[in-house]
MARBA-987103 format. One line per 5 residues: their letters; for each residue x, y, z of C-alpha. Coordinates in Angstrom, 1 decimal, always signed. Layout:
a = X Y Z  ...
% end
This chain:
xxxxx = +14.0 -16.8 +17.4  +12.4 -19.3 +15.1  +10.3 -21.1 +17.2  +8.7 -23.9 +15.1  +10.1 -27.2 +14.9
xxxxx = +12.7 -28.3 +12.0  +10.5 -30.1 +9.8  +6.5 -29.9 +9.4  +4.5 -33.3 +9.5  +3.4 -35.0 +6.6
xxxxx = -0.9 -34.6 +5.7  -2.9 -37.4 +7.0  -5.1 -39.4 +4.1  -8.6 -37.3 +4.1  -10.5 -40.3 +5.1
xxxxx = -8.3 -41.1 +7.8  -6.8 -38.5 +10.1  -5.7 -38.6 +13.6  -7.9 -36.2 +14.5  -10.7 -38.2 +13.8
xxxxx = -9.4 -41.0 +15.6  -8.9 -39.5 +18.5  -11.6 -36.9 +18.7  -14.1 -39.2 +21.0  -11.1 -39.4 +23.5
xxxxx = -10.5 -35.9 +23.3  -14.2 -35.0 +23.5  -14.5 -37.7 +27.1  -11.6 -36.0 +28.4  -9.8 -39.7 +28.2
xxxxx = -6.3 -38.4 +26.7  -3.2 -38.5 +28.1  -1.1 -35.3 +28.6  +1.2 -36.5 +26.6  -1.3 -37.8 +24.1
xxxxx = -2.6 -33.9 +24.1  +0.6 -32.5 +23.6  +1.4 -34.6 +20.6  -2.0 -34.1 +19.0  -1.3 -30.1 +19.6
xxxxx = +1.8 -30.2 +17.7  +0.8 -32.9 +14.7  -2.5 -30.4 +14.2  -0.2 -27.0 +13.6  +1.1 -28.7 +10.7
xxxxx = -1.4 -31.5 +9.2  -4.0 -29.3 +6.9  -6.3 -32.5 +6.8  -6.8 -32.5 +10.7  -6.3 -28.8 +11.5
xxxxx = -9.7 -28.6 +8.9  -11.3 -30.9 +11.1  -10.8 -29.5 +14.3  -11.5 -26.2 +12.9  -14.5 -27.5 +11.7
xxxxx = -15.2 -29.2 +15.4  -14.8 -25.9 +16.8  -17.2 -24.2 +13.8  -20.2 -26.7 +15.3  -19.3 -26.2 +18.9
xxxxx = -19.8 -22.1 +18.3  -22.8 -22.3 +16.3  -24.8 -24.7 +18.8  -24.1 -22.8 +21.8  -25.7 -19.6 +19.8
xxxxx = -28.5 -21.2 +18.5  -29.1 -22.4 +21.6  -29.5 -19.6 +23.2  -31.0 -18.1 +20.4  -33.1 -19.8 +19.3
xxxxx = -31.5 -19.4 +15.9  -33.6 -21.4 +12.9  -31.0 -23.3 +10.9  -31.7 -21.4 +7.9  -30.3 -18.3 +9.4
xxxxx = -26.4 -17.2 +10.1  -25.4 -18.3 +13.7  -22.6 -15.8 +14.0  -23.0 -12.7 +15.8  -21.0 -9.7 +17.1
xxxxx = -21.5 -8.2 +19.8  -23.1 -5.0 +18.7  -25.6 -7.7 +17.1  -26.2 -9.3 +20.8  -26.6 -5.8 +22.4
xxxxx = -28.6 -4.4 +19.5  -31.3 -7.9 +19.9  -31.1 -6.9 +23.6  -32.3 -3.6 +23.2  -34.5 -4.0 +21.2
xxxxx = -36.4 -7.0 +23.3  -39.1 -6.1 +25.0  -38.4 -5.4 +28.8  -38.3 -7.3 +31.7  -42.0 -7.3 +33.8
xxxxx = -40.5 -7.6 +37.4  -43.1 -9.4 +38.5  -43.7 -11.9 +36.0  -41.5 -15.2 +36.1  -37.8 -15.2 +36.3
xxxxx = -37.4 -17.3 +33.0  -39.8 -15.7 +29.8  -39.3 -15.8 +25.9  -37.8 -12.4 +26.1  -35.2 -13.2 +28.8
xxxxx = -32.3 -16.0 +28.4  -32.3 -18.5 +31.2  -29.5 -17.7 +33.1  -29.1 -21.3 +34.1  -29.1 -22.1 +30.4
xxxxx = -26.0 -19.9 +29.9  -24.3 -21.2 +32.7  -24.8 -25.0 +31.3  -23.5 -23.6 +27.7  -20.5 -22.5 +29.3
xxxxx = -19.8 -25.3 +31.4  -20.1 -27.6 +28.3  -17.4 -25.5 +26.9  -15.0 -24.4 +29.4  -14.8 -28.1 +29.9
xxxxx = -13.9 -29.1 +27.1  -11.4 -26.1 +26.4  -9.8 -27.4 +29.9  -9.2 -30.9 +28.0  -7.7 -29.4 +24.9
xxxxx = -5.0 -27.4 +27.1  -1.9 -29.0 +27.8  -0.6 -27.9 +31.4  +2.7 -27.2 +30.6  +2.8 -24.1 +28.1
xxxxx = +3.5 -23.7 +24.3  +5.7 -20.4 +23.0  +3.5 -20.6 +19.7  +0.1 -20.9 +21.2  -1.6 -17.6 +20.5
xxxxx = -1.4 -14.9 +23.2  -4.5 -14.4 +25.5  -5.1 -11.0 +26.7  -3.4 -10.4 +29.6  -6.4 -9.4 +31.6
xxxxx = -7.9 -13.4 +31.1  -6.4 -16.3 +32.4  -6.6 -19.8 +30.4  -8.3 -22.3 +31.1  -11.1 -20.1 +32.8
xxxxx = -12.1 -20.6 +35.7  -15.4 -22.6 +36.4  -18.6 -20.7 +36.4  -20.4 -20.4 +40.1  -23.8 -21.1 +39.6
xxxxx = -25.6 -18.1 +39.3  -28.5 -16.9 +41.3  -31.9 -16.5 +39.0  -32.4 -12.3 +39.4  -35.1 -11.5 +41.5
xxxxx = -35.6 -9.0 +38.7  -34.6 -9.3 +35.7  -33.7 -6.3 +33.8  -31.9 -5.8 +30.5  -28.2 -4.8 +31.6
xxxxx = -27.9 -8.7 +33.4  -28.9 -9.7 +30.1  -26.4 -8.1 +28.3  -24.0 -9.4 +31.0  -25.2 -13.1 +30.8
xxxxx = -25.1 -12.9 +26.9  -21.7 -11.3 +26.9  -19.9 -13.9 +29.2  -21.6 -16.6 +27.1  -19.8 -15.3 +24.2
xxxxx = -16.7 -14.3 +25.9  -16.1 -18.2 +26.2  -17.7 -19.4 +23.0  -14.6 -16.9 +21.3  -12.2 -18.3 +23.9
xxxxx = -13.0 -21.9 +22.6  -12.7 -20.9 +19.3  -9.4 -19.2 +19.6  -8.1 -22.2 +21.7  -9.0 -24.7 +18.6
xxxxx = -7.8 -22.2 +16.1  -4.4 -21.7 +18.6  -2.9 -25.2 +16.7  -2.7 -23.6 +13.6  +0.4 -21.2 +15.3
xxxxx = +0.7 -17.7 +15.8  -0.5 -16.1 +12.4  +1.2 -12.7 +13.2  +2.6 -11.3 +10.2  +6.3 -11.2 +12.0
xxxxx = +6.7 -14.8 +12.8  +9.8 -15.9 +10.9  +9.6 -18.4 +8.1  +11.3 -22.1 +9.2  +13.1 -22.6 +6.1
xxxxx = +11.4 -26.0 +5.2  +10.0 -24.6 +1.9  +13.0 -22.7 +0.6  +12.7 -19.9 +3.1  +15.6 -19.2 +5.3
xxxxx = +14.6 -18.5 +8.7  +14.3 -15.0 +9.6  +15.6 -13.0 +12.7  +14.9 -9.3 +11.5  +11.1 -8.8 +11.9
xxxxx = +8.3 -6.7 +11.5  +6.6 -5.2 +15.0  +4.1 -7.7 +16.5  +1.7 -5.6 +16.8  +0.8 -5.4 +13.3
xxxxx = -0.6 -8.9 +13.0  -2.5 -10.2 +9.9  -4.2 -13.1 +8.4  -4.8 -14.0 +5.5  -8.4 -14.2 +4.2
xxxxx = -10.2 -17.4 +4.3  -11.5 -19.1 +1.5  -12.4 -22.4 +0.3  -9.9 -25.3 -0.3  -9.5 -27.4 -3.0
xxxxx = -11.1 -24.5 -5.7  -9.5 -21.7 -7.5  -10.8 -18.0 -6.3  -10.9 -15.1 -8.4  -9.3 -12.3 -5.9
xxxxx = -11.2 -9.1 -7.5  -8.9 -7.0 -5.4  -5.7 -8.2 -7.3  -6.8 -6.9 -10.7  -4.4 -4.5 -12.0
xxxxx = -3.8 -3.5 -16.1  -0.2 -2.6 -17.4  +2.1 -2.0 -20.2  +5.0 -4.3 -20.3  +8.5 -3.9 -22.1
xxxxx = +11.0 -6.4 -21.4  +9.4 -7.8 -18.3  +6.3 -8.4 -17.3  +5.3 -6.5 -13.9  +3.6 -9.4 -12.1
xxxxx = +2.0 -9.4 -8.4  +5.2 -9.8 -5.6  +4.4 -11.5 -2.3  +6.6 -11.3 +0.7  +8.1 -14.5 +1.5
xxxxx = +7.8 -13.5 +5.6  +3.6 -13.5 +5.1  +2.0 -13.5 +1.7  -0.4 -11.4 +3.0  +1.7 -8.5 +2.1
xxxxx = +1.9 -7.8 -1.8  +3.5 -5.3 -3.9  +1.7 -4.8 -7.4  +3.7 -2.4 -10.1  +1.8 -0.9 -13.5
xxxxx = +3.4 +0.8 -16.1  +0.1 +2.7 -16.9  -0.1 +5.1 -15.5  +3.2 +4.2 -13.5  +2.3 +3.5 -10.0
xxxxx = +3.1 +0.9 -7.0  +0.8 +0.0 -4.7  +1.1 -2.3 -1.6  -1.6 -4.6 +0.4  -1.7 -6.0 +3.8
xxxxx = -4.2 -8.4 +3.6  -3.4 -10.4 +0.6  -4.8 -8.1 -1.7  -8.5 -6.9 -0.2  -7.3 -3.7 +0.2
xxxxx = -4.3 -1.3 -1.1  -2.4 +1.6 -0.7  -0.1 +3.6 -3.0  +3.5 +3.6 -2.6  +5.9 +6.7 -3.2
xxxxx = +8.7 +6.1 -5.6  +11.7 +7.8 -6.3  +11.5 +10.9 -8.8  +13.4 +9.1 -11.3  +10.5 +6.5 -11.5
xxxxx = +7.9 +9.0 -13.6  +10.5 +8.6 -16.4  +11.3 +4.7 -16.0  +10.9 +2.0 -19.0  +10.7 -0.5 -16.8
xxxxx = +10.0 -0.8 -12.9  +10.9 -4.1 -10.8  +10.3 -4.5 -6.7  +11.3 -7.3 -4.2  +9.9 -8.0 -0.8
xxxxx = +13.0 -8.3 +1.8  +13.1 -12.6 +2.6  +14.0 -11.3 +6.3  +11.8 -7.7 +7.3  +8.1 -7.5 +6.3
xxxxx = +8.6 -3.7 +6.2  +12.0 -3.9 +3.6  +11.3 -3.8 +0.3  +14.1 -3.1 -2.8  +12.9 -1.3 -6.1
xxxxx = +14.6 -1.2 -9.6  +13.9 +1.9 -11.6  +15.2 +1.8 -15.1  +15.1 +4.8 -17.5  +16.6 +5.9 -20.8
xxxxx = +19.4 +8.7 -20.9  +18.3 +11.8 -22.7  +20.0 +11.5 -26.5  +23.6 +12.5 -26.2  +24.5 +12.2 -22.2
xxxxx = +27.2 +9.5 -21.4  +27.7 +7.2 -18.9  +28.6 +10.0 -16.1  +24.8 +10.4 -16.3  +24.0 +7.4 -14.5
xxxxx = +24.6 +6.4 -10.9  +27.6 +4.4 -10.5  +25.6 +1.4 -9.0  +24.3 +1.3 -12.2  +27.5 +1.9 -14.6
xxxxx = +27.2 -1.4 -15.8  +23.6 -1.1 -17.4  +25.0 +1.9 -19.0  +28.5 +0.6 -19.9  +27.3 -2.9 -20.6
xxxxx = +26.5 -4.2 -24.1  +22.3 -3.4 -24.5  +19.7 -5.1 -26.7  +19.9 -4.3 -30.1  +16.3 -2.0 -30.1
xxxxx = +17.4 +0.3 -27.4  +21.0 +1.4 -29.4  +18.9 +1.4 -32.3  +16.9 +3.9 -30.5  +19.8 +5.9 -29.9
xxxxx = +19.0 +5.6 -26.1  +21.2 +4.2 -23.4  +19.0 +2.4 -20.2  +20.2 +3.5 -16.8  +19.2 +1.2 -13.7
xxxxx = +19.2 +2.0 -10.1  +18.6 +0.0 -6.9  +17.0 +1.7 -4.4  +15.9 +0.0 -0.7  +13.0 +1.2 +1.4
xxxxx = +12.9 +0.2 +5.1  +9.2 +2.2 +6.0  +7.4 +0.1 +3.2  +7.8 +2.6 +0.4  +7.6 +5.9 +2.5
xxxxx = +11.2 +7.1 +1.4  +14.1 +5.4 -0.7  +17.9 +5.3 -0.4  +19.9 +4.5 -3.5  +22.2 +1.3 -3.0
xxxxx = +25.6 +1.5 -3.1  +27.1 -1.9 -4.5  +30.7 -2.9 -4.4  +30.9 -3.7 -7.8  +29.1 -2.2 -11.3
xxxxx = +25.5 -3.7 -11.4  +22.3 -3.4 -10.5  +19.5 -5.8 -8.8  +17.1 -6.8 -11.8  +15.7 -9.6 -13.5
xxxxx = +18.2 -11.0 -16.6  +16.8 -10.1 -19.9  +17.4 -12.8 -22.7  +16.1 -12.6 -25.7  +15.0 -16.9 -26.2
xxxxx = +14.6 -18.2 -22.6  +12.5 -15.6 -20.2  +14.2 -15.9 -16.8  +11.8 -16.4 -13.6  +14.6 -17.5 -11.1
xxxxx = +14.6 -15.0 -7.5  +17.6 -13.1 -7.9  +17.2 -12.1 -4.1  +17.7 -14.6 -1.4  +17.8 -15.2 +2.2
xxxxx = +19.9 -17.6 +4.3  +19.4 -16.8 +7.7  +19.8 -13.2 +8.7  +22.2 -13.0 +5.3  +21.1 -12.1 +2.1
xxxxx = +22.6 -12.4 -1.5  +21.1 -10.7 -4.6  +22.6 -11.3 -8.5  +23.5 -8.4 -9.8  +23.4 -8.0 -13.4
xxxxx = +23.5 -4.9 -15.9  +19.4 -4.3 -16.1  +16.5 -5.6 -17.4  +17.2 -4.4 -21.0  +20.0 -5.4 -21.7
xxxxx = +22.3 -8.5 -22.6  +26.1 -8.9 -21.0  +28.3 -11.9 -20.0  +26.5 -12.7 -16.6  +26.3 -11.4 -13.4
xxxxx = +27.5 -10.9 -10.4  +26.7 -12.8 -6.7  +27.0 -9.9 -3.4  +25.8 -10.4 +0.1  +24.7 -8.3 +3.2
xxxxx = +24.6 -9.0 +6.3  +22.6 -6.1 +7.7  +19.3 -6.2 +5.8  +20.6 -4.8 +2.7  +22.2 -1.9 +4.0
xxxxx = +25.8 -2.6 +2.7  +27.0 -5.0 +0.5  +30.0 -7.2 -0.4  +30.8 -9.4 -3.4  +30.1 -12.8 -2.6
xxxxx = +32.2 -14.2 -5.6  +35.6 -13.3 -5.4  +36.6 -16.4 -4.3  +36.9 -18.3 -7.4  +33.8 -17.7 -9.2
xxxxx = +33.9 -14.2 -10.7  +31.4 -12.4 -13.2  +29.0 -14.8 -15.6  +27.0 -15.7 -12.7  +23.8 -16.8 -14.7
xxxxx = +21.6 -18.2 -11.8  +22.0 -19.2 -8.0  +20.4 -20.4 -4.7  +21.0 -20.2 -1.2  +20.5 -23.3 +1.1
xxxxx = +18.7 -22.4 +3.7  +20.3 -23.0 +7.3  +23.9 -23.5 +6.1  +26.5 -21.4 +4.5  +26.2 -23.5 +1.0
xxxxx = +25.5 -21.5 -2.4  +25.5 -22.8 -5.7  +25.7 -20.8 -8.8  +25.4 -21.7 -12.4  +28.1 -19.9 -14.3
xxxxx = +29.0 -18.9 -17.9  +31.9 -19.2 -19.5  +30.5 -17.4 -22.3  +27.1 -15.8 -21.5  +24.0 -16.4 -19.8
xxxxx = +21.8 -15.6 -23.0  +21.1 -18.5 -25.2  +22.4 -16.0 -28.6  +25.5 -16.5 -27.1  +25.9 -20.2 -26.5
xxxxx = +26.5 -20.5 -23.0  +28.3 -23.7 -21.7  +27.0 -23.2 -17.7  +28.6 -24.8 -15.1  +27.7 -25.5 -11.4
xxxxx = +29.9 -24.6 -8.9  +29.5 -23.9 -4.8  +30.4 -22.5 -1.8  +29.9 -23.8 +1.8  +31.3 -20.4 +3.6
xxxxx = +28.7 -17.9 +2.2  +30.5 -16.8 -1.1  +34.5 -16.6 +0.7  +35.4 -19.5 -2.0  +34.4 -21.5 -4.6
xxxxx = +34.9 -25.0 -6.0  +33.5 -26.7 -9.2  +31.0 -29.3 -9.1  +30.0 -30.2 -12.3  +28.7 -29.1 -16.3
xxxxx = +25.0 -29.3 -16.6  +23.8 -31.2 -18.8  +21.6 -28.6 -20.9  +21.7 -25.0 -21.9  +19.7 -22.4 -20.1
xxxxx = +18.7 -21.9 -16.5  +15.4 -20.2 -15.9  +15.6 -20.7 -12.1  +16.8 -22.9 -9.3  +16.3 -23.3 -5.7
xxxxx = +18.4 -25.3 -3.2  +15.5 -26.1 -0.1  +15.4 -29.0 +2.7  +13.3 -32.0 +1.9  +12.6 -34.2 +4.3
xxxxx = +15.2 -33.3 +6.2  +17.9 -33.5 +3.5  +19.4 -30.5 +0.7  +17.6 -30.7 -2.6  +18.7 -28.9 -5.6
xxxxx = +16.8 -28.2 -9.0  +17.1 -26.4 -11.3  +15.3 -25.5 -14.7  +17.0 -26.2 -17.7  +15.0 -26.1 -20.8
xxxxx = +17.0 -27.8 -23.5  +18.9 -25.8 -26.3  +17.1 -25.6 -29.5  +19.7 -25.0 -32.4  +18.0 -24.6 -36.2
xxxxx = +19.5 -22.2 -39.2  +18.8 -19.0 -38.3  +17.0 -20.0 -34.8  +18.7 -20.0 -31.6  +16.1 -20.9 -28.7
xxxxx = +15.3 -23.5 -25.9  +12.4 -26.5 -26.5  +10.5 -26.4 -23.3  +8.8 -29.6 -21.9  +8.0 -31.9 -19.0
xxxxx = +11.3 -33.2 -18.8  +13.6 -29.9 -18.7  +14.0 -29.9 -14.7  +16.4 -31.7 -13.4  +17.1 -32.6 -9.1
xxxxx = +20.2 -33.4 -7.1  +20.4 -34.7 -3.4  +24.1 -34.9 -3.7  +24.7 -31.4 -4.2  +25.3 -31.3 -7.9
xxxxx = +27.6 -34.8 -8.7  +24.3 -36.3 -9.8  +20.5 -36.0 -11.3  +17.4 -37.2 -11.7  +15.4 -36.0 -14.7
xxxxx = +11.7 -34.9 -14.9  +9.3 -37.3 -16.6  +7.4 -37.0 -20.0  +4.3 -38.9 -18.4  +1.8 -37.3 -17.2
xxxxx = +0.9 -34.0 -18.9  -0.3 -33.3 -22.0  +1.7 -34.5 -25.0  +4.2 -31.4 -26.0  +3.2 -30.1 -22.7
xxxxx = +4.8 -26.8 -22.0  +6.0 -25.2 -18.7  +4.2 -22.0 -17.5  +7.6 -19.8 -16.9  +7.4 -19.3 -13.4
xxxxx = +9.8 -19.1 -10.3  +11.0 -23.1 -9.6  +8.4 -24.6 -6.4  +9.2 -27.1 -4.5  +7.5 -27.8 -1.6
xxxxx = +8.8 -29.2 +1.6  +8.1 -32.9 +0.9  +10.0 -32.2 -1.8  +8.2 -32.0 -5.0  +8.4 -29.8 -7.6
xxxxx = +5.1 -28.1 -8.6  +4.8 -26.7 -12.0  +1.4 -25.6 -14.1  +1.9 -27.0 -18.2  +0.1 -25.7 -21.0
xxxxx = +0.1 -27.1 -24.7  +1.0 -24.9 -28.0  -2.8 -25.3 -29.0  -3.9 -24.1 -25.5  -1.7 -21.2 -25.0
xxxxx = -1.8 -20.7 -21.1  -5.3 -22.4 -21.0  -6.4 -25.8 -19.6  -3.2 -25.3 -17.6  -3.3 -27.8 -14.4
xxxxx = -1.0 -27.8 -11.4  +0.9 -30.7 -11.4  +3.5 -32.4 -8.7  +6.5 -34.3 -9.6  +8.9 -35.7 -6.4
xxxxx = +12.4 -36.6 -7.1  +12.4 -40.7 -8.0  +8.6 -40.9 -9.5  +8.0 -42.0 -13.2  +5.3 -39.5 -13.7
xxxxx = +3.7 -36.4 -13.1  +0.1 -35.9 -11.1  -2.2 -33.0 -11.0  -2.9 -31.6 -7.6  -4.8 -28.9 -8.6
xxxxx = -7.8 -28.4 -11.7  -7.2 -25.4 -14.5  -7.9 -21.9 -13.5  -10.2 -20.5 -16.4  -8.3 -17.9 -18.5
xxxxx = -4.7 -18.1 -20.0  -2.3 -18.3 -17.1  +0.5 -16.2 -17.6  +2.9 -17.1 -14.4  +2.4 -19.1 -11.4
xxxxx = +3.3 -18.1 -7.4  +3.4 -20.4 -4.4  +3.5 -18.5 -0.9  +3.5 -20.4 +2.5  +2.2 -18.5 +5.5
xxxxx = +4.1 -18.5 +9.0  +2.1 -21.5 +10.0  +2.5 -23.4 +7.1  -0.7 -22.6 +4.7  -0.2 -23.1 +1.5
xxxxx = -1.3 -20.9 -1.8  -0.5 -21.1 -5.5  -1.2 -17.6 -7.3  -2.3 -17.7 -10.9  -1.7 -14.5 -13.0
xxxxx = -4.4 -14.5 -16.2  -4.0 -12.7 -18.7  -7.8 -11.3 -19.2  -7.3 -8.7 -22.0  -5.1 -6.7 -24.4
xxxxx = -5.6 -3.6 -26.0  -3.8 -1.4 -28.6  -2.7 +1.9 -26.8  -0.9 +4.2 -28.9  +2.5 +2.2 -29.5
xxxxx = +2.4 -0.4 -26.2  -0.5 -3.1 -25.6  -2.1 -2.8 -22.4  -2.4 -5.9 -20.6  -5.0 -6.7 -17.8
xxxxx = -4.4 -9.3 -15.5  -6.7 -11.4 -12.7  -5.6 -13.5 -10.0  -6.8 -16.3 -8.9  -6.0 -18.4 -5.5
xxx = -5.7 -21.8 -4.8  -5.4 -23.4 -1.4  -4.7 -27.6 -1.1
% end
């Protein structure tokens, strides 16, 4: 059950958040309950305050140690408790008949005022009434605590009441902490996306018990992740980092060289490898997708060439149509024949099932040979999923087709059969409804082949179609249909068609996306202003947040993926405006995650070397984070 409300609250100015104003109330216990309540519920979604009462918490933790501790400013406050027992031991012990309070022995009446302090104060940030998304207490400890009885001063001291004192001390210095850091929501990997930034909510989840969070770092600054290194061959796509839309904590990375999958739980610190299918030591190319609705789902492409002289029999029949479709001009020239096949893990890679589909395809990323799609050709809405099936990533036919499941993926059903039918090009999913849009060829979806595309949509999850509209230029490279500000948005990227003797491609700029809030009848076009002159889209996935505004990183032709800022353009405005500075290196794609309780990423992929190896070049890429 999604548990969040609709629609997140907009950020506070940084030099003038509500938090600020009303942190002397808070502190003199002065708010209302009400007043409480609301400032709980603004701080799980407003970044600029949550910062500040993170922070608030931060100075409340490290004077209560270096209080007791005596702690030099110069030194790090924070200790576990194998650090508190290890300074007990090795103080020197207790004289019994010296005085009850000496250097080497905390002053129990000390602790019992540091605790007081703060069990006060967590008493005024706790609303009576309870909150379903608060984090969970253990259930051996009640919240609030109780007040502290004044403790007796030992008639002798010894080391064990020490430990005691210290511990208890702690115990509510950690309980503070978690209270403050309890506004942010429950960070458990399974909590289920709300939808507001493109994500349909999700019912199916992973077990609760295997909570995660993602590792902190600084805001406002890009950070190399070392972890997320990874080098690869690449042949008609380019294996790049996939995060889980449930928790971007979880990431799948692919490599062609040697060929190998490897998934991490905690955003890329740490990895483990992943089992494929046999047929994946032969494959050309590999492609994965993390399941929109189970963290533990994930669905893997594995395309290889038939041995010389086998037919089509060869190859699965989900696949038929990469081996019975028309294929790019290198592979027949080959004298090779690519064969794709879907396969769907529900253990996070420990074994794979082969999908069946209903009709010939296979779930893949479109090749084209003049406009690289980056579009998501697997969706959630709700508990449903879609996924464009096309006839593999190496080769070229008249579109796709748009199937659906409604049991994670297990079985499908077409989705299209109600007016639309194959040269599905590109698609989204509006999250909480039944409304799809498609962009469809009447030709093809590959720019060779002069496609005319059309937008057309369903509001009763695929059963039937109507049109909409044309659009207005050539090639989609992605679209996503997401609430903003309470209301559908659509856009889509359509670079425009570039037609020259002999050259058939698509001129990308600043003004190739194009917005709807009427569902298609009308759009508003991306400005010029604001990048670069001849700036040039970084082909990535379309990102809107859920204000509303479309993030995209531009390069130039000079810069070639470097000097490539983040910039924000909302729906209406007459320009574009950087929200976040150049990552050093050439960027090669851009990701945007949003955690359960709303954090925010963007994921640039740099390209930090090539080599010559054999007859492939070996690409190694970095990744950097950046956090608003």
């Amino acid at each position: 059950m999604n548990t969040q409300p609709e629609l997140p609250k907009p950020p506070c100015p940084a030099d003038a958040t509500v938090y600020r104003s009303l942190a002397p109330r808070l502190h003199n216990g002065t708010l209302s309950p009400d007043e409480e309540k609301a400032l709980r519920i603004h701080l799980r979604f407003c970044a600029s305050c949550r910062e500040e009462a993170m922070a608030a918490s931060d100075q409340v933790i490290e004077e209560g140690v270096r209080r007791h501790y005596g702690v030099p400013a110069n030194v790090p406050p924070f200790l576990t408790l194998d650090d508190i027992q290890r300074r007990v031991s090795l103080s020197p012990a207790a004289d019994p008949s010296a005085p009850a309070h000496t250097p080497g022995t905390p002053n129990s009446d000390d602790i019992v005022e540091i605790g007081s302090r703060l069990n006060h104060r967590g008493e005024r940030m706790t609303s009576e009434s309870s909150d379903e998304n608060d984090l969970p207490t253990s259930p051996t400890e009640s919240w609030p605590p109780q007040p502290l009885q004044p403790i007796q001063p030992p008639k002798k001291p010894n080391r064990w009441r020490t430990i005691a004192a210290v511990a208890s001390a702690v115990a509510i210095i950690a309980l503070f902490a978690l209270l403050l850091r309890g506004f942010a929501g429950n960070n458990s990997r399974n909590s289920p996306a709300d939808g507001t930034d493109g994500t349909a909510t999700a019912d199916v989840t992973a077990n609760a018990t295997t909570s995660q969070t993602t590792p902190a770092i600084g805001h406002g600054q890009w950070q190399a992740m070392d972890g997320m290194t990874y080098s690869t061959t690449a042949f008609t796509q380019t294996p790049y980092p996939v995060f889980s839309p449930i928790d971007p904590n979880i990431v799948y990375e692919t490599s062609m060289s040697p060929i190998s999958l490897r998934r991490s739980d905690d955003g890329g610190a740490t990895w483990k490898p992943v089992d494929m299918p046999a047929s994946a030591d032969q494959a050309i190319v590999i492609e994965i997708w993390a399941s929109p609705l189970d963290a533990h789902t994930a669905f893997l492409t594995v395309t290889v060439n038939l041995a010389y002289g086998q037919g089509t029999n060869a190859c699965p029949s989900s696949a038929l149509a990469s081996a019975g479709g028309a294929t790019h001009g290198n592979i027949l020239a080959s004298g090779q024949v690519p064969c794709s096949t879907t396969y769907r893990s529900t253990n996070e890679g420990a074994s794979w099932k082969a999908i069946s589909f209903p009709v010939n395809g296979t779930l893949s990323t479109p090749y084209s040979d003049s406009a690289p799609y980056a579009g998501t050709p697997i969706q959630a809405q709700g508990t449903r999923l879609y996924a464009m099936l096309n006839c593999g990533p190496s080769c070229v036919s008249s579109g796709g087709r748009l199937v659906t499941s409604m049991n994670g993926g297990a079985t499908w059903q077409v989705a299209d059969a109600g007016g639309l039918g194959q040269g599905v090009c590109d698609f989204a999913a509006q999250p909480n409804s039944q409304t799809i849009f498609a962009a469809v060829s009447r030709g093809s979806c590959d720019m060779l082949n002069s496609p005319v595309l059309a937008l057309d949509r369903s509001d009763d999850a695929g059963n039937n179609w109507v049109h909409v509209s044309f659009l207005p230029q050539g090639a989609s490279q992605g679209m996503a249909s997401v609430i903003a500000n309470g209301k559908p948005l659509l856009v889509i990227n359509l670079p425009a068609v570039n037609w020259q003797p002999h050259i058939i491609g698509v001129t990308q700029s600043a003004d190739e996306f194009l917005a709807s809030s009427d569902g298609g009848h009308s759009w508003k076009k991306s400005p010029l202003a604001g990048p670069p002159d001849k700036a040039i889209p970084i082909i990535a996935p379309v990102i809107v947040r859920a204000d509303g505004s479309l993030v995209v990183s531009f390069t130039t032709q000079a810069d070639l993926g470097q000097a490539a800022k983040v910039y924000s353009w909302k729906p209406g405005e007459t320009s574009w405006r950087v929200i976040a500075p150049a990552p050093e290196g050439r960027i090669s794609t851009l990701r945007y995650t949003v955690s359960p309780t709303g954090e925010e990423s963007f994921w640039a992929v740099i390209t930090s070397s090539s080599k010559q190896v054999g007859n492939t070049q070996l690409f190694t890429f970095d990744v950097d984070r950046y956090q608003p």
